[in-house]
C-alpha positions as CSV (number, residue, x, y, z in Angstrom):
1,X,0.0,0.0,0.0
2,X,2.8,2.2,0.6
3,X,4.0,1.9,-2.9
4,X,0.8,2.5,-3.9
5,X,0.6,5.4,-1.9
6,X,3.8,6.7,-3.4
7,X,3.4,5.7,-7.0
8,X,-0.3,7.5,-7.0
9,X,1.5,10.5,-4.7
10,X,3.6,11.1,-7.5
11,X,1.7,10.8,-11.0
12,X,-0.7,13.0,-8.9
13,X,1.7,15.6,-8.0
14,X,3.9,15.8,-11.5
15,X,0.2,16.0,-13.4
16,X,-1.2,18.6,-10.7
17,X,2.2,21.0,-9.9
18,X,4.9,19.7,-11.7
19,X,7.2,18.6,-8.4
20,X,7.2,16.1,-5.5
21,X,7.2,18.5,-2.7
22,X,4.4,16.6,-1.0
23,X,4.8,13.3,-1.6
24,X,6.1,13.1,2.3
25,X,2.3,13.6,2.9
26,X,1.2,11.0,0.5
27,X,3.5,8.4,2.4
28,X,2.3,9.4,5.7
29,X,-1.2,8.8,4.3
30,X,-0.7,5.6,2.9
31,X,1.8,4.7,6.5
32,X,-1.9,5.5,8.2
33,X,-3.9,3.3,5.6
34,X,-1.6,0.2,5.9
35,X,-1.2,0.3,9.3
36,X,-5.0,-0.1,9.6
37,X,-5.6,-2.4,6.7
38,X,-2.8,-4.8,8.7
39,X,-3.9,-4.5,12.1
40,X,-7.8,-4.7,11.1
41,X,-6.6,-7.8,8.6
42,X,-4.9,-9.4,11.8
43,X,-7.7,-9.1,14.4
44,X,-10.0,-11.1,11.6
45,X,-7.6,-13.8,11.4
46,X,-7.2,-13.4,7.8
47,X,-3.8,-14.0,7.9
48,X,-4.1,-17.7,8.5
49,X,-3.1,-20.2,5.8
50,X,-6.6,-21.1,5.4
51,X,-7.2,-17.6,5.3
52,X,-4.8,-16.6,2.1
53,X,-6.0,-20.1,-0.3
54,X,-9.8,-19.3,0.4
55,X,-10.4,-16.9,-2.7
56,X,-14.0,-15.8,-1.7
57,X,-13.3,-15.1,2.1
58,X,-10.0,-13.3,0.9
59,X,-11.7,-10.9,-1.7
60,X,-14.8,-9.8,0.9
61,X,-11.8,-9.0,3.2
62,X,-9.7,-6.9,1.2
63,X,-12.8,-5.2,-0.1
64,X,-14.7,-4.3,3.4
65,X,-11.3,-4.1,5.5
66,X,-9.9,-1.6,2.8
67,X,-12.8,0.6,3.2
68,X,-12.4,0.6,6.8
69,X,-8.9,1.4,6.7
70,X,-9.4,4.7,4.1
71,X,-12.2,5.6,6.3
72,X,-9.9,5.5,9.4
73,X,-7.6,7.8,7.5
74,X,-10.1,10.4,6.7
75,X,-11.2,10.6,10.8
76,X,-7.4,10.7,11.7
77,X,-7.1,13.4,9.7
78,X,-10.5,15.4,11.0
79,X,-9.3,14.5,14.7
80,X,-5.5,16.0,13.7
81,X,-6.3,18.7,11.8
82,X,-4.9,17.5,8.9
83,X,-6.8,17.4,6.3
84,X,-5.9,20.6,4.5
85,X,-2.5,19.0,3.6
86,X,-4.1,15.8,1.8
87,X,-5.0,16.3,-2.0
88,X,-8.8,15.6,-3.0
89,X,-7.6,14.3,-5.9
90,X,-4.6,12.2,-4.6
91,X,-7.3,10.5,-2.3
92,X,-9.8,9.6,-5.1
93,X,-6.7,8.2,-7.4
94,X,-4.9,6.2,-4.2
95,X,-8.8,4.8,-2.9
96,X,-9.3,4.1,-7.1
97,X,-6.2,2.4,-7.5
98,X,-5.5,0.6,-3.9
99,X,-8.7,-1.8,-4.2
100,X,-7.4,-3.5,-7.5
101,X,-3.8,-3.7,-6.7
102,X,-4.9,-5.2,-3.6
103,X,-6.8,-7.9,-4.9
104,X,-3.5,-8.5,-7.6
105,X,-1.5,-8.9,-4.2
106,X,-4.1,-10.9,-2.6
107,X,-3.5,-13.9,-5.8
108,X,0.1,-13.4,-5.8
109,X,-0.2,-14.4,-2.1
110,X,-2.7,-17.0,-3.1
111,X,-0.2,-18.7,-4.9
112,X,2.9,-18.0,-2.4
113,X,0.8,-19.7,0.0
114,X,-0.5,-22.6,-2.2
115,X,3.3,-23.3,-3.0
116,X,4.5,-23.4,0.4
117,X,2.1,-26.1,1.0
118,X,2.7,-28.2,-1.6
119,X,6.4,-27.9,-1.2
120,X,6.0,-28.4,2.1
121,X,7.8,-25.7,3.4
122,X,4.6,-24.1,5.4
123,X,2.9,-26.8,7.4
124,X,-0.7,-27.3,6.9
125,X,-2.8,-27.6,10.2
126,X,-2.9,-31.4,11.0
127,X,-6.4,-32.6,11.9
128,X,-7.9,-35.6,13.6
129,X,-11.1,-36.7,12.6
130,X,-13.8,-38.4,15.3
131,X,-16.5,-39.8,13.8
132,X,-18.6,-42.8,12.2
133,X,-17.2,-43.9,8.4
134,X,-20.2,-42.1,6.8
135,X,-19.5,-38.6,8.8
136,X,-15.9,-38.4,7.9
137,X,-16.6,-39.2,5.0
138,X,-18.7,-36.1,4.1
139,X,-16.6,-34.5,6.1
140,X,-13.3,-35.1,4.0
141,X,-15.8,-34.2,0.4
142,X,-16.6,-30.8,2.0
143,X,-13.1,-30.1,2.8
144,X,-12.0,-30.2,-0.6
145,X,-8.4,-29.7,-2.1
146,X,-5.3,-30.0,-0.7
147,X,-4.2,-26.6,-0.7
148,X,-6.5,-25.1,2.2
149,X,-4.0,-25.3,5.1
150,X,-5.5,-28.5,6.7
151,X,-4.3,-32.0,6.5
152,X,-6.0,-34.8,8.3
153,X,-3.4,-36.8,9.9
154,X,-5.6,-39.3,11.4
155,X,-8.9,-40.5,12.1
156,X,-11.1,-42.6,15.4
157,X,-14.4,-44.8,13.0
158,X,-16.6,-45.1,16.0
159,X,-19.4,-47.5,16.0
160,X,-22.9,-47.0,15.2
161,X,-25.3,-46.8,18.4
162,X,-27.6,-48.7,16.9
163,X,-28.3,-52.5,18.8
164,X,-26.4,-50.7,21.7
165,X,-27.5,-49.6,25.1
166,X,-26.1,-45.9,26.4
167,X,-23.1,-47.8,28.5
168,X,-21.9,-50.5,26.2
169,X,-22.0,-47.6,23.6
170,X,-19.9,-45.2,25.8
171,X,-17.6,-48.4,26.7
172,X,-16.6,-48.6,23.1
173,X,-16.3,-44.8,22.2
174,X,-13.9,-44.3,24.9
175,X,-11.8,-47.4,24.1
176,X,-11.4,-46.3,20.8
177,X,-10.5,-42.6,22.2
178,X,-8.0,-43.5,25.1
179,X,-6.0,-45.3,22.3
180,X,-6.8,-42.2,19.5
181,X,-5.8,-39.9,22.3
182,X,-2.4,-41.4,22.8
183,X,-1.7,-41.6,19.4
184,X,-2.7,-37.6,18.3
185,X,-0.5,-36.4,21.1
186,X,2.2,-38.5,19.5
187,X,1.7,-37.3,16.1
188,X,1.3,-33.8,17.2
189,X,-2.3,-33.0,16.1
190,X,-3.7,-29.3,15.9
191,X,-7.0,-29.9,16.3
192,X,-9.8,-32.3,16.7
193,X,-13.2,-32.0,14.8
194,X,-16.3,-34.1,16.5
195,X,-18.3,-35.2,13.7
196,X,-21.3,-36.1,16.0
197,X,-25.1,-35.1,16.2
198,X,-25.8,-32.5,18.5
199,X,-27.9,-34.7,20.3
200,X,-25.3,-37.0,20.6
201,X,-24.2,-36.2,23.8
202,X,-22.6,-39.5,24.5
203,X,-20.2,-39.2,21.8
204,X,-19.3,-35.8,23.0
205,X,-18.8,-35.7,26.5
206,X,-16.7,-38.8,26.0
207,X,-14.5,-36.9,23.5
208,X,-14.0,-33.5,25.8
209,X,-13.7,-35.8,28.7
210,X,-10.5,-37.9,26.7
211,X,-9.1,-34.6,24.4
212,X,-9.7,-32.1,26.6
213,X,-6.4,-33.3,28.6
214,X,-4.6,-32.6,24.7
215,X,-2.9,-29.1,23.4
216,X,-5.5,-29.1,20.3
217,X,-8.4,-26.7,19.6
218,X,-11.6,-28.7,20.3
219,X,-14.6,-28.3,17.6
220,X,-18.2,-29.5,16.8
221,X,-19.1,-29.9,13.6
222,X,-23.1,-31.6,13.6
223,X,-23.6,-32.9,10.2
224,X,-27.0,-32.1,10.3
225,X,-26.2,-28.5,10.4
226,X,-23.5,-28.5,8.3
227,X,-24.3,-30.5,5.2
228,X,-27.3,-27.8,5.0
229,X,-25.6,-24.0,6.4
230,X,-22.2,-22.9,5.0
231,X,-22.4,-20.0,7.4
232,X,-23.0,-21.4,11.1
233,X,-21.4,-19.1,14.2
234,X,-21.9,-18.6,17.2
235,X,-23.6,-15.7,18.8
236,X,-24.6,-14.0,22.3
237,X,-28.3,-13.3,22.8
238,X,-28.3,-11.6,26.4
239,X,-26.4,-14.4,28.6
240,X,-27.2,-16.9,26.3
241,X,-25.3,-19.1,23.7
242,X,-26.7,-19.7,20.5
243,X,-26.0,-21.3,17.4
244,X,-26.0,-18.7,14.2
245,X,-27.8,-21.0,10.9
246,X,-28.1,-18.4,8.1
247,X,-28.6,-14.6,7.6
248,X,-30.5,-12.8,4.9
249,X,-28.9,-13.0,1.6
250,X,-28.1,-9.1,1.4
251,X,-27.3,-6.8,4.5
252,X,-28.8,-3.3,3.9
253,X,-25.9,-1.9,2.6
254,X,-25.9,-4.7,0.3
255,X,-29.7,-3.9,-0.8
256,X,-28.8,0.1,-1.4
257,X,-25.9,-0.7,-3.6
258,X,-27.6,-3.9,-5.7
259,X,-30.8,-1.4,-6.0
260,X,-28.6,1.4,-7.2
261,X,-26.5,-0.5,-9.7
262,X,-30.4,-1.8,-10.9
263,X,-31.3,2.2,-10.9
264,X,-28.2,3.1,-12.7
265,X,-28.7,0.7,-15.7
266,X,-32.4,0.5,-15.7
267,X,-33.3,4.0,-16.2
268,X,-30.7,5.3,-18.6
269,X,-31.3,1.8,-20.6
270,X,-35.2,2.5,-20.7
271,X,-34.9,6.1,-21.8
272,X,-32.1,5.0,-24.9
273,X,-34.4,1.7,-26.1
274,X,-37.8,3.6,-25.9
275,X,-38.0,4.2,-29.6
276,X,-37.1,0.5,-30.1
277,X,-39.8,-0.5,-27.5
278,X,-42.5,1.4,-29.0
279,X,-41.5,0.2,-32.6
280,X,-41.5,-3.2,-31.3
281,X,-45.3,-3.4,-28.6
282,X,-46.7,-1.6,-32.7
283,X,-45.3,-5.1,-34.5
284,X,-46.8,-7.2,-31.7
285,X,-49.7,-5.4,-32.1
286,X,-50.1,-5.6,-35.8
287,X,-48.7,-9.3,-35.7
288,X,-51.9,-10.8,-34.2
289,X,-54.8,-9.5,-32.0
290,X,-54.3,-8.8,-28.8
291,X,-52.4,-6.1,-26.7
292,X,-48.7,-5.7,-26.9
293,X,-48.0,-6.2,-23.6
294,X,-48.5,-9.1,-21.5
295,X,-48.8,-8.8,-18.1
296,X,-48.6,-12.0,-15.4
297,X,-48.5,-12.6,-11.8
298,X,-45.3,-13.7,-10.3
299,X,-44.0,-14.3,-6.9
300,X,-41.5,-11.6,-6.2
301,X,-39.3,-11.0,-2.9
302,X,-40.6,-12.9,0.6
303,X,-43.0,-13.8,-1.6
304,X,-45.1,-11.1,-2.6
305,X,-47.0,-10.9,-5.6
306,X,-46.6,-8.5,-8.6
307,X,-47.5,-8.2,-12.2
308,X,-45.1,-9.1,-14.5
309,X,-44.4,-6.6,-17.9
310,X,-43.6,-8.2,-20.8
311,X,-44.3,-8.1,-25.0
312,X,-47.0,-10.2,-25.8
313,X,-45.3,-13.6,-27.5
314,X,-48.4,-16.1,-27.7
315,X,-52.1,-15.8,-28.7
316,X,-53.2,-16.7,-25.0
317,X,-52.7,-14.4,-21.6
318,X,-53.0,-17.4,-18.9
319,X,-52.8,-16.2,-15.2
320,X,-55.3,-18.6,-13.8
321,X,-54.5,-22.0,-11.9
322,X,-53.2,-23.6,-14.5
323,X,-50.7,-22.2,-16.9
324,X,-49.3,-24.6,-19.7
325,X,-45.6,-23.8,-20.2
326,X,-43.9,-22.5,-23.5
327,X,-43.0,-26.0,-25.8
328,X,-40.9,-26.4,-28.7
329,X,-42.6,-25.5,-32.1
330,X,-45.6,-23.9,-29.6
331,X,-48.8,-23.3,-31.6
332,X,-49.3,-20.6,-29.4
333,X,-46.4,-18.2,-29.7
334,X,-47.0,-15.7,-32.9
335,X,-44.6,-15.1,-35.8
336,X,-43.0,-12.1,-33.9
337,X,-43.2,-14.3,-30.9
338,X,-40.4,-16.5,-32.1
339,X,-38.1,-13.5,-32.7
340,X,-38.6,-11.9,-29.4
341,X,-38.3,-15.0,-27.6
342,X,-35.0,-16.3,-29.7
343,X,-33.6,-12.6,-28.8
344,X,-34.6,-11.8,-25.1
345,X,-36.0,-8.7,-26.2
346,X,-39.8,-9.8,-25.0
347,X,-38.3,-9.5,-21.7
348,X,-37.2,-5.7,-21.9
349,X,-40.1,-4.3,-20.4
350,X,-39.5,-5.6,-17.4
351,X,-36.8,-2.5,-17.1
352,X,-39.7,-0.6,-15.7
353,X,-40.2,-3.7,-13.0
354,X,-37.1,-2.7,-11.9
355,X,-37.2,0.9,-11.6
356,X,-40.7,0.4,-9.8
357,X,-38.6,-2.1,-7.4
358,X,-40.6,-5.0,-8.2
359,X,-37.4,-6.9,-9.8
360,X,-33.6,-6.2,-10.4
361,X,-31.6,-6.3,-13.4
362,X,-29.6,-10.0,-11.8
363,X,-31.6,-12.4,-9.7
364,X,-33.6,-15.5,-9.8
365,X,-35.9,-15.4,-12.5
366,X,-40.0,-15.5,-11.5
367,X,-42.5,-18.3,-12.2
368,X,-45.6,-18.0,-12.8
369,X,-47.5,-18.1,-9.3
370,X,-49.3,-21.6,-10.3
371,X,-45.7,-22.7,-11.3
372,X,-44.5,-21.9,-7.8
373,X,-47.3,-23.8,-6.0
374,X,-46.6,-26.8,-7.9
375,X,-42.7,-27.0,-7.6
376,X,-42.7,-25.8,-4.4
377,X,-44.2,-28.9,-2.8
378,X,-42.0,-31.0,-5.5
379,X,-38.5,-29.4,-4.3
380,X,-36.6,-29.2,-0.9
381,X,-36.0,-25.4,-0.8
382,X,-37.4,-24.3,-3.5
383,X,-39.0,-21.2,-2.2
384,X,-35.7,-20.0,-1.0
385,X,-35.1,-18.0,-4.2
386,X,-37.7,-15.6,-3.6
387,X,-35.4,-14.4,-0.5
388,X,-33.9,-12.2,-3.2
389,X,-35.3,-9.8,-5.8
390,X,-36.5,-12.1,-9.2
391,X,-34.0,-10.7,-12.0
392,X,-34.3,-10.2,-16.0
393,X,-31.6,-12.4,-16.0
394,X,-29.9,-14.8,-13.9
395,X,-27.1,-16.9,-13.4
396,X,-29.5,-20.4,-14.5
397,X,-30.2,-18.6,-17.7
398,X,-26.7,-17.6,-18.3
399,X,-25.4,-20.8,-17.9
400,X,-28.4,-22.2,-20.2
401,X,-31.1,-23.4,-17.8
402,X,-33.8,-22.0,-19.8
403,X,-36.9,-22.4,-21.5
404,X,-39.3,-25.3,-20.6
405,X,-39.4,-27.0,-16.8
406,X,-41.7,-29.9,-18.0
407,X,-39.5,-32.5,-15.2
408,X,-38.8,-31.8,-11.3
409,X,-34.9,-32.7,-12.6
410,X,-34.7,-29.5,-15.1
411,X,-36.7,-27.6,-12.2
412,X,-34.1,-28.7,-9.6
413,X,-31.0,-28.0,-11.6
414,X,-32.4,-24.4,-12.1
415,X,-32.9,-24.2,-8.8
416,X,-29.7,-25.1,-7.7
417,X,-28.0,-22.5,-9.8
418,X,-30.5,-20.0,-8.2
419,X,-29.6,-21.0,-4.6
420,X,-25.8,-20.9,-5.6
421,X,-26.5,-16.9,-6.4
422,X,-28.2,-16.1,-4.0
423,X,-25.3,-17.8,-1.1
424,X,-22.5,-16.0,-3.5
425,X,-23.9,-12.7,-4.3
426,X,-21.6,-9.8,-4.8
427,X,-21.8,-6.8,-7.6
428,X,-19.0,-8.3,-9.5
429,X,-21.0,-11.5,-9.9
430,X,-23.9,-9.3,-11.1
431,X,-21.6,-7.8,-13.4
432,X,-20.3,-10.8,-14.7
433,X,-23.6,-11.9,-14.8
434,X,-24.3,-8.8,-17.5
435,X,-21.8,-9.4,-19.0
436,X,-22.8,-13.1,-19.8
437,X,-26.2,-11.9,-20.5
438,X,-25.4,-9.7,-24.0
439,X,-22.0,-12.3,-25.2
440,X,-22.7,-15.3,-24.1
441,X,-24.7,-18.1,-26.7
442,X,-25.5,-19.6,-23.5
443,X,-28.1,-17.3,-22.6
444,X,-30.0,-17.6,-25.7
445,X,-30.1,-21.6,-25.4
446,X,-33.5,-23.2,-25.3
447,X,-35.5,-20.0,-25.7
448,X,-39.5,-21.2,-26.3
């Protein structure tokens, strides 16, 4: 950051005055901002091997803890006074500048990291793994590549309880753990995970009871909560302990900044393609008989209904109980039809969706409300993609999940890619997303 600091200093000043006789100012700036981006950085734990290989933890980091840290420079210099010596414009380039060459540090650390483990020269954390064949199992699948900082040195298979009474069970379980015990204090283990149930408690008191006498970081990992949250914690609630499952997809400030990227490219994108809209609702109108626009209920955010805005494509308007989707070769859908459906354009109406707030330029795409009563009893979790705004476009539709649902499979798969956005949001993926949406054939597969 400090060469950052100097390098924007100085085009700065030689553009601005012609000399460097600030730049000491710049570096004391930038001395300010990387002492605060470190320190903050440290007190997170980010600096963990774990920490440096995990790309999506690493890039909301760097992103939040840099804002922090320019923030903290601009109330240091308030509190001192100091302000008066510190360019506007030096600011705006270093903040401009400091974000991307952060994140080009953050891979070149990525990969410092990823080949000290693999050469061995930084040790990974060793782990020992407590559980039945089936939990360590899943355990090892959601762990993933070798390059995250953890190593399972070894592993205690305990029995099933099944056939067992409470003693004979605990009998065996701490057996197996006396021996396991011996051994991971031998081998040096880090930490110990407890694969167990929460309502396992035999399986856990006898592991604290036998580990607890070890130099190893003790953890819980319920299968039943982890198989299904990716972001459990633990949280005070008054003097009580609980055990943090999800959050809403967006914070607020996440909500103001997705529905002012929406306003910025809805509005300026309505008011250049209204000649081409109008041109277009007069051919659907001349095309067949009818109105040019369609207009549909869908199931928007938390589930509340709106009406839909889109050009007319088929002979029929269904909104009723039971809507027949879009097939292949559809008698229904009208000569212009076919060339507003193959293009996406039918769906350009829905810009004024998202200016009223109904919808957002990326998200989940809507179903038709009958649609959603039938799949939602069909599909675990299905109604989890209304927790975000429905979108024009999506990542499903991007990566070519399209057109007809006509099987629970196609349904799921859509779904899947749905849940995946909605656990992974961020403005760069709704830019890539864009992005996808105008270059990519993908999103113009399977159009009906």
């Amino acid at each position: 950051m400090l060469a950052v600091a100097a390098l924007t200093g100085a085009i700065y000043l030689l553009f601005a005055y012609h000399d460097l006789d600030q730049l000491k100012y710049c570096l004391a700036g930038g001395s300010v901002v990387a002492l605060l981006f470190v320190l903050t950085f440290a007190f997170r734990g980010a600096y963990s091997v774990k920490q440096l290989v995990d790309d999506e933890s690493q890039a909301q980091n760097i992103a939040l803890i840099w804002n922090y840290a320019f923030f903290g420079l601009l109330i240091t210099g308030l509190l001192t006074k100091s302000t008066v010596v510190y360019s506007r414009g030096w600011l705006i380039l270093f903040y401009a500048i400091g974000l991307p060459a952060l994140h080009v540090a953050r891979v070149l650390v990525k990969r410092a990291a990823q080949w000290g483990l693999a050469s061995g020269i930084v040790a990974p954390r060793s782990l020992l793994l407590v559980g039945t064949a089936d939990s360590i199992a899943r355990f090892r699948n959601h762990l993933g590549s070798n390059d995250t900082g953890l190593r399972v040195m070894m592993v205690a298979l305990l029995p099933e309880h099944a056939g067992l009474d409470d003693a004979a069970f605990a009998g065996q379980i701490r057996a197996i753990l006396e021996h396991t015990g011996a051994r991971a204090r031998d081998l040096g283990v880090d930490a110990v995970y407890i694969l167990a149930a929460m309502n396992d408690g035999i399986t856990i008191d006898c592991c604290l009871d036998v580990f607890a006498a070890l130099p190893v970081s003790i953890h819980i990992a319920p299968a039943e909560f982890t198989d299904r949250f990716a972001n459990l914690r633990i949280e005070r609630a008054g003097g009580l302990i609980t055990l943090g499952l999800s959050d809403p997809p967006l914070t607020p400030l996440d909500r103001l900044a997705k529905r002012m990227l929406d306003l910025c490219i809805a509005i300026p994108a309505f008011l250049v393609l209204a000649p081409v809209l109008t041109v277009v609702w007069a051919l659907v109108r001349f095309d067949s008989k009818g109105p040019g626009f369609f207009v549909q209920r869908r199931h928007g955010y938390n589930q509340r209904a709106f009406k839909i805005l889109k050009f007319r494509t088929m002979t029929t308007q269904d909104d009723g109980a039971d809507i027949p989707q879009a097939t292949h070769n559809d008698p229904r859908i009208t000569r212009i039809g076919k060339v507003l459906r193959r293009w996406n354009i039918d769906e350009l109406p829905q810009l004024l969706n998202v200016i009223k707030g109904d919808m957002s330029i990326v998200g989940p795409r809507p179903h038709a409300v009958a649609h959603d009563l039938e799949f939602e009893q069909k599909i675990r979790r299905y109604t989890r993609r209304l927790n975000m705004k429905p979108g024009i476009t999506g990542w499903a539709q991007v990566n070519g999940l399209r057109g007809e649902t006509d099987t629970s499979d196609k349904m799921r798969r859509r779904i899947a890619y749905d849940l995946y956005y909605i656990d992974h949001w961020s403005l760069r993926l709704d830019f890539y997303i864009i992005a996808l949406t105008l270059l990519s054939p993908k999103s113009y597969r399977n159009a009906r």
